[in-house]
N, C-alpha and C positions, 0 to 999 in steps of 0.2 A: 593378652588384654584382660584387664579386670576391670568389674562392675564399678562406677563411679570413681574412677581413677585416669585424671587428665593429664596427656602425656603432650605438652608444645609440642615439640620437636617432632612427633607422630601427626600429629593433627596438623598440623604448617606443611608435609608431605604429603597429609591425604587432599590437602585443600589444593595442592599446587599441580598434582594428578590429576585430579577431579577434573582442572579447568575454571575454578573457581576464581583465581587470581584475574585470568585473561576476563571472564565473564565481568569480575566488576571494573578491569580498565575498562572494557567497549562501553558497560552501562558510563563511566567516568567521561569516557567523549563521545558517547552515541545521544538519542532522543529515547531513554528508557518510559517516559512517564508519558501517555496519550489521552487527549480529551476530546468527546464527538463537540464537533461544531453545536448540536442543540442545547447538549448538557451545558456548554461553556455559557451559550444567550440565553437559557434558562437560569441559569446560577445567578449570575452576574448584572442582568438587564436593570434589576429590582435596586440596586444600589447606582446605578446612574443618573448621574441631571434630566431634567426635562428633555431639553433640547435636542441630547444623544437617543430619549428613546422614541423622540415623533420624528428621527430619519428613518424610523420601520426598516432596518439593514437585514441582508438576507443572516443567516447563523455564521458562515464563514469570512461574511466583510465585516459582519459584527465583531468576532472575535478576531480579525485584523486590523481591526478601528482602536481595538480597546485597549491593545498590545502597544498600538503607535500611541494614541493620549496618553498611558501610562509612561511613554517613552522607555519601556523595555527594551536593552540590549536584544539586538537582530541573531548573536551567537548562543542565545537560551533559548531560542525555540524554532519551530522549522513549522509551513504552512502544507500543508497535505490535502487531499482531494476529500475525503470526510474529516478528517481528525487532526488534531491539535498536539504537536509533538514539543515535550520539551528535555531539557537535559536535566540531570540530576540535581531536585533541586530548585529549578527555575522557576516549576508553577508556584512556589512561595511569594514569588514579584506582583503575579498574578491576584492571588489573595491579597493582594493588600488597598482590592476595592471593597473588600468590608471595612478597613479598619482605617481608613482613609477619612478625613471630613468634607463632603463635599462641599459645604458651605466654603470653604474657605479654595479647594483646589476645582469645586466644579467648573467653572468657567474658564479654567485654562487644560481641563481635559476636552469639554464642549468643542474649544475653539482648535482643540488639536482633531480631534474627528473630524468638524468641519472640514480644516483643511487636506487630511487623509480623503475624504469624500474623493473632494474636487480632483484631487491629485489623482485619483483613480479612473475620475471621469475623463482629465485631458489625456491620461496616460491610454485609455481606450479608443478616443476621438483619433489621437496619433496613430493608433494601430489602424483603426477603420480606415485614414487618409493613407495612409505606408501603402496598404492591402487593397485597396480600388485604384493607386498609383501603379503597383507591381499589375495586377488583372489586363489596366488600359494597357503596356506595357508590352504583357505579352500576348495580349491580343492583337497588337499594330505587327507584332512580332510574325505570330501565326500567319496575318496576313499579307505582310510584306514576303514569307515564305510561299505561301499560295501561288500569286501572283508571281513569284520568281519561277517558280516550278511551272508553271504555265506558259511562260515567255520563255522559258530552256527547252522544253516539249518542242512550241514552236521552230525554234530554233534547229532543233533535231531533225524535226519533219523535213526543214528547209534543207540542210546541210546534206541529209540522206536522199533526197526526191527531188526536190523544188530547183536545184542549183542544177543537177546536172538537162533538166528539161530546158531550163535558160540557155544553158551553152549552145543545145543542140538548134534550138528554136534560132538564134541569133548566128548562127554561124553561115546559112543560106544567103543573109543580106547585106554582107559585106561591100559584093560588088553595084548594089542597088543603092549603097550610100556615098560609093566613089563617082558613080555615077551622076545622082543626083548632087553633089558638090562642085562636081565640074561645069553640072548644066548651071548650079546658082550664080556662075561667079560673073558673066554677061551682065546678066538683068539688073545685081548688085552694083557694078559699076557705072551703068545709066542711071541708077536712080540715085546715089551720091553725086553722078553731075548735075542730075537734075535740084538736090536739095541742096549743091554748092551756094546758094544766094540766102538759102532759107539760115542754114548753119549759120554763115557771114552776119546775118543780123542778128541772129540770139546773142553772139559771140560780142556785138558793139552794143548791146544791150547792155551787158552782164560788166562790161569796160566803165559803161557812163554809170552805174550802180554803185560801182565801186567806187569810182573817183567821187558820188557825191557824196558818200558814207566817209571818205576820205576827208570834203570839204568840213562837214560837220563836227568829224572830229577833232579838227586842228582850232576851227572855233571855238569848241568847249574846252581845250588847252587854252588857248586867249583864253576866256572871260574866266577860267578859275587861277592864271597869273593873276588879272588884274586882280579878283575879290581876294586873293589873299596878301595884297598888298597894298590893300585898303586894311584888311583887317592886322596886318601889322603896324601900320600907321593908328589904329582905333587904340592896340594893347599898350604902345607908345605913350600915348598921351594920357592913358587911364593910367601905366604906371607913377607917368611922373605927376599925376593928380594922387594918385594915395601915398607919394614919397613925401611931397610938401604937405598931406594929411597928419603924415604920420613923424614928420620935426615938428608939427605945429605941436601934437599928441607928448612928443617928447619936451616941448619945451615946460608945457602945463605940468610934466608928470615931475619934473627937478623942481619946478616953483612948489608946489605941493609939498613933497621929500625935504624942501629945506624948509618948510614954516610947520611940518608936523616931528621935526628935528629939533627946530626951536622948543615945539609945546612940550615934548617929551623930557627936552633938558628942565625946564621947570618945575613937568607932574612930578622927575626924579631929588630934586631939589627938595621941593615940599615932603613927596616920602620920606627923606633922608633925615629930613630936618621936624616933622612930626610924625610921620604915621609908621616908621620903624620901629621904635620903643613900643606902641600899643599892639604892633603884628607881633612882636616876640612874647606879648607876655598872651594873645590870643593861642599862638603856637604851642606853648607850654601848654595852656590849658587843656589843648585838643591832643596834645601825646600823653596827657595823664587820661582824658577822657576814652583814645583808642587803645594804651593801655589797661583801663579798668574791661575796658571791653571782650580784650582778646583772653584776658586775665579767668571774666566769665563762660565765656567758651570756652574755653580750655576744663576748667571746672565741670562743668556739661558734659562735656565729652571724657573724661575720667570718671565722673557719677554714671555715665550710662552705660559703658566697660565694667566699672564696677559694682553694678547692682545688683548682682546674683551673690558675687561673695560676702559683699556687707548683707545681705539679706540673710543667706546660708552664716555668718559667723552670729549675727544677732538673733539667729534661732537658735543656734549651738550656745550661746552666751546664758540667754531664758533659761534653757533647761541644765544648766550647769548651777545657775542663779537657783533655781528651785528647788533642786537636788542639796547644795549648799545650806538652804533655809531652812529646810525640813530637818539636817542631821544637824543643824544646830539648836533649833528648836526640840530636840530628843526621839523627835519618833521616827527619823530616817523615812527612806524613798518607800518603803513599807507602811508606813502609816498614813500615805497620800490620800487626798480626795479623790475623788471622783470624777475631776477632770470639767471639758465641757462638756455639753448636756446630750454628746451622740453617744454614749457609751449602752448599757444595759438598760432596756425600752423599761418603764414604770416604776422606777425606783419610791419607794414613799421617804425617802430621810428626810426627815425634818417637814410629816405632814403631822404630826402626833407624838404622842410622848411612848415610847416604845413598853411593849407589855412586858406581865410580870416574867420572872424566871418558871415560875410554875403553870401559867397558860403558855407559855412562850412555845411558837412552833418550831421545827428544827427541818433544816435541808434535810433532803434525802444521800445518800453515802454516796451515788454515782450521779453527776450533774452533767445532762447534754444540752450543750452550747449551740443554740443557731445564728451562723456567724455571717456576715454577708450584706451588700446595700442592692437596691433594687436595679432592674436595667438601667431606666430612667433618671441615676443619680447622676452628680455630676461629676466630671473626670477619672469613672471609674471604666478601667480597661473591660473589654467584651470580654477578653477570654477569664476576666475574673468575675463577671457580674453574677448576679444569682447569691444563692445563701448555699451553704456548706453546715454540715449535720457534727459538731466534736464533744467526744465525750472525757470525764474526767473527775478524781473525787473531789468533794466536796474539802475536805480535810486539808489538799495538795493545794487549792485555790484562795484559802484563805491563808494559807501558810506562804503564799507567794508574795504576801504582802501586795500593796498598791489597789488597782483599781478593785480587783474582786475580792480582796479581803473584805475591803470598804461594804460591799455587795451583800457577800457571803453571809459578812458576821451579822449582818442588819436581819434578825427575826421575821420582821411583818413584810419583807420581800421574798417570802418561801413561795406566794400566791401569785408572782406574778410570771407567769408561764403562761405560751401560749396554747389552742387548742390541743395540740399536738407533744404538749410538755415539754416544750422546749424553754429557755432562757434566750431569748434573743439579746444577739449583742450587732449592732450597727457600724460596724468598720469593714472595711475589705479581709475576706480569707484568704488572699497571697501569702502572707509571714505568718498565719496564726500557726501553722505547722508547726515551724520554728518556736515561737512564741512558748508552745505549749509542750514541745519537750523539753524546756527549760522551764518550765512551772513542774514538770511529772517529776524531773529527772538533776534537776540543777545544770545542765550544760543543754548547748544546743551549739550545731553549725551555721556561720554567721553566710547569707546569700552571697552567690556570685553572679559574675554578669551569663547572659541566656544570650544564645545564637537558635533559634528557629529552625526547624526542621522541616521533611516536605509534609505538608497538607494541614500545618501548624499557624490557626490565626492569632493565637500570642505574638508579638512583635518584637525585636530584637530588642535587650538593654545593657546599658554598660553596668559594671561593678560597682561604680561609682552612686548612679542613681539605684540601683537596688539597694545597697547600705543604706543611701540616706530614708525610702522608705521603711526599711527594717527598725531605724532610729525612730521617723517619729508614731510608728508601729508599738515601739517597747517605753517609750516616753506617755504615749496616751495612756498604758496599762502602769507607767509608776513603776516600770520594773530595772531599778538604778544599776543592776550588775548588768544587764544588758546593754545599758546606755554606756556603761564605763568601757564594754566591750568593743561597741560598734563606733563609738564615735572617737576613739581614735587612730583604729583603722581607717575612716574616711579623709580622715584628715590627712595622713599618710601617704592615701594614695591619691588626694588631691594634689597636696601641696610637697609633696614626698622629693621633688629635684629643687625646691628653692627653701635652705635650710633658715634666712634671716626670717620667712616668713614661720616655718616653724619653730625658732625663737620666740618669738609676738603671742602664737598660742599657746605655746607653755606660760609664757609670763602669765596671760590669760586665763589658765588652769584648763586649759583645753585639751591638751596632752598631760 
């Protein structure tokens, strides 16, 4: 081994030894990243709607409410008894209730907590009824075992004691029951002579009972023959009362049928004869009229498809336009003005007639740039908001041609620095990196798209939209080798699989 000297194939063995490899699969599907339930509803509470934060949730149904309105995938994170577990990566989902606009998504995260709420609450109510359902259950349970075990006891007592006391008890009076059977059976057959008359009349009783139930019944046979043969005689006549209703019904309904048969031959007669000619030419009118119509919509719906890229080719056109007017007018994308009025704070051109050469002040050799718009501007990303400190000479900025030549070379702007001695400039410091190694240096690497990492509130962007910022970034500062750079890469990789379109922007001078 020698002091700073990297050996792959050494270090890929000492990592595979280590444990190293295995360590970052588990981190790859394990819950590497934890957050305490308070940290989470401390962090986070301060950027929620109203609505989500007067439900007062405890820290852990907080940070389970917030996970469901976000609609976070359920396979990035895991719910723990204090802590908030996510996989590699995942709490980035999380962050993105700073960078979120509530105005616009609060009320369908609101109404997603709401419904997390509720959902928790039935899903509780259901537990409470399950669990005093199972309790009733096996308490009947308990006591139907009780109770059986009490009746088996018994049962024992008897089978072991009680049974055999019975036997012996009953076995003496066998003869005391033969006995008394033989003595019953005298007495018993006097008194059935004797209640021989009594029986006889229950018996002609119970005879004339039935025969009258007998009589009653055969008469209510009668009288419901007769009613239903009245009442078929009634359906009879009412038939043929709504048969002869209904030929009179039919005769009226042909008499009708043939005189609105008549009228019909005639209203078709008269159409045929004048109002066909004026229908065909009203018809035409109305297929040119729902023609112009459809013709509009269609137009509509093509303008509304295509209004980013006529929008995006008629800012690419501008500054192609600009660029064009300036190198033909002789002073090139270098002699540019000053652009609109956000560029460098208190410019004096053209408040006075500029001093002489010999009072004339002069920049200082090393000029620092405070670059940056406030929090409060408008569609200026958080993670770039704020001002940014860059330093640079004097000599390199005027030499860049474009905005800060204009600046530079202007005398009576040496004063205008802030307490601080800065040169405030009013655009976002995203590109000015770039920007400015290409004023030091003459080249610079042109942006790529950004994937976000964990704990990163920058927001994901395609390559796509980074160029086109980078573009109108090097266009506001007038800096034509940039522009010639970037814009047609963008275009490339917009329009890069449809060559007729890139046809159209060369004719254009766009490529």
């Amino acid at each position: 081994m020698e002091p700073d000297v990297f050996d792959p194939l050494y270090t890929a063995t000492q990592l595979r030894h280590t444990g190293m490899l295995q360590c970052c699969e588990m981190l790859k599907h394990g819950y590497p990243t934890r957050i305490n339930y308070a940290e989470v509803k401390a962090r986070y509470e301060g950027h929620m709607p109203a609505d989500v934060r007067a439900l007062r949730l405890k820290p852990k149904d907080f940070a389970a409410a917030v996970l469901y309105g976000l609609e976070v995938p359920r396979h990035l994170y895991q719910l723990g008894e204090s802590r908030l577990f996510f996989t590699a990566g995942g709490v980035a989902t999380l962050d993105e209730v700073r960078a979120c606009d509530m105005s616009v998504r609060g009320d369908a995260i609101a109404k997603r907590v709401r419904r997390w709420v509720v959902l928790r609450r039935y899903a509780r109510a259901l537990a409470h009824v399950r669990m005093g359902n199972q309790l009733q259950w096996l308490l009947r349970r308990v006591r139907a075992l009780r109770a059986w075990r009490a009746a088996l006891s018994f049962a024992r007592v008897y089978n072991r004691g009680m049974k055999r006391l019975v036997r012996k008890a009953t076995i003496g009076k066998r003869a005391a029951r033969i006995q008394a059977t033989a003595r019953m059976r005298a007495p018993r057959r006097a008194f059935l002579e004797h209640a021989k008359e009594l029986y006889a009349a229950r018996r002609a009783a119970e005879s004339a009972r039935a025969e009258n139930a007998a009589a009653v019944a055969a008469q209510a046979v009668a009288r419901g023959v007769l009613l239903r043969r009245g009442l078929r005689r009634e359906q009879a006549a009412a038939a043929e009362a709504a048969l002869a209703h209904t030929k009179a019904s039919v005769l009226q309904a042909l008499f009708r049928g043939a005189r609105e048969r008549k009228e019909r031959a005639r209203r078709l007669e008269q159409l045929l004869l004048v109002l066909t000619p004026n229908a065909c030419v009203v018809q035409r009118w109305w297929r040119a009229v729902r023609g112009e119509m459809k013709l509009r919509k269609l137009r509509s719906v093509i303008d509304r498809y295509t209004e980013g890229h006529r929008a995006l080719i008629t800012e690419l056109s501008a500054m192609r336009a600009y660029y064009d007017e300036a190198a033909a007018a002789g002073g090139g994308a270098k002699t540019g003005g000053l652009g609109s009025g956000m560029g460098i704070v208190g410019t004096s051109a053209g408040r006075g007639r500029a001093p002489s050469l010999a009072n004339a002040k002069r920049f200082e050799m090393w000029i620092s740039l405070k670059v940056g718009l406030p929090d409060d501007a408008k569609g200026v990303i958080p993670a770039f908001a704020g001002y940014q400190v860059f330093s640079a000479r004097s000599a390199a900025l005027r030499g860049a041609g474009g905005y800060f030549a204009a600046f530079f070379s202007d005398a009576s702007n040496v004063d205008l620095r802030d307490a601080d001695g800065h040169y405030a400039v009013h655009r976002s410091w995203k590109h000015f990196d770039a920007i400015l190694d290409y004023i030091r240096d003459g080249a610079c690497t042109l942006p790529t798209a950004y994937v976000p990492s964990t704990y990163d509130n920058r927001p994901a962007s395609t390559e796509e939209s980074e160029l086109l910022e980078f573009l109108r970034e090097a266009h506001f500062y007038k800096l034509s080798t940039l522009v010639d750079m970037a814009m047609p890469k963008l275009l490339n990789l917009k329009y890069g699989a449809n060559a007729q379109m890139l046809a159209l922007l060369r004719g254009k001078r766009l490529l």
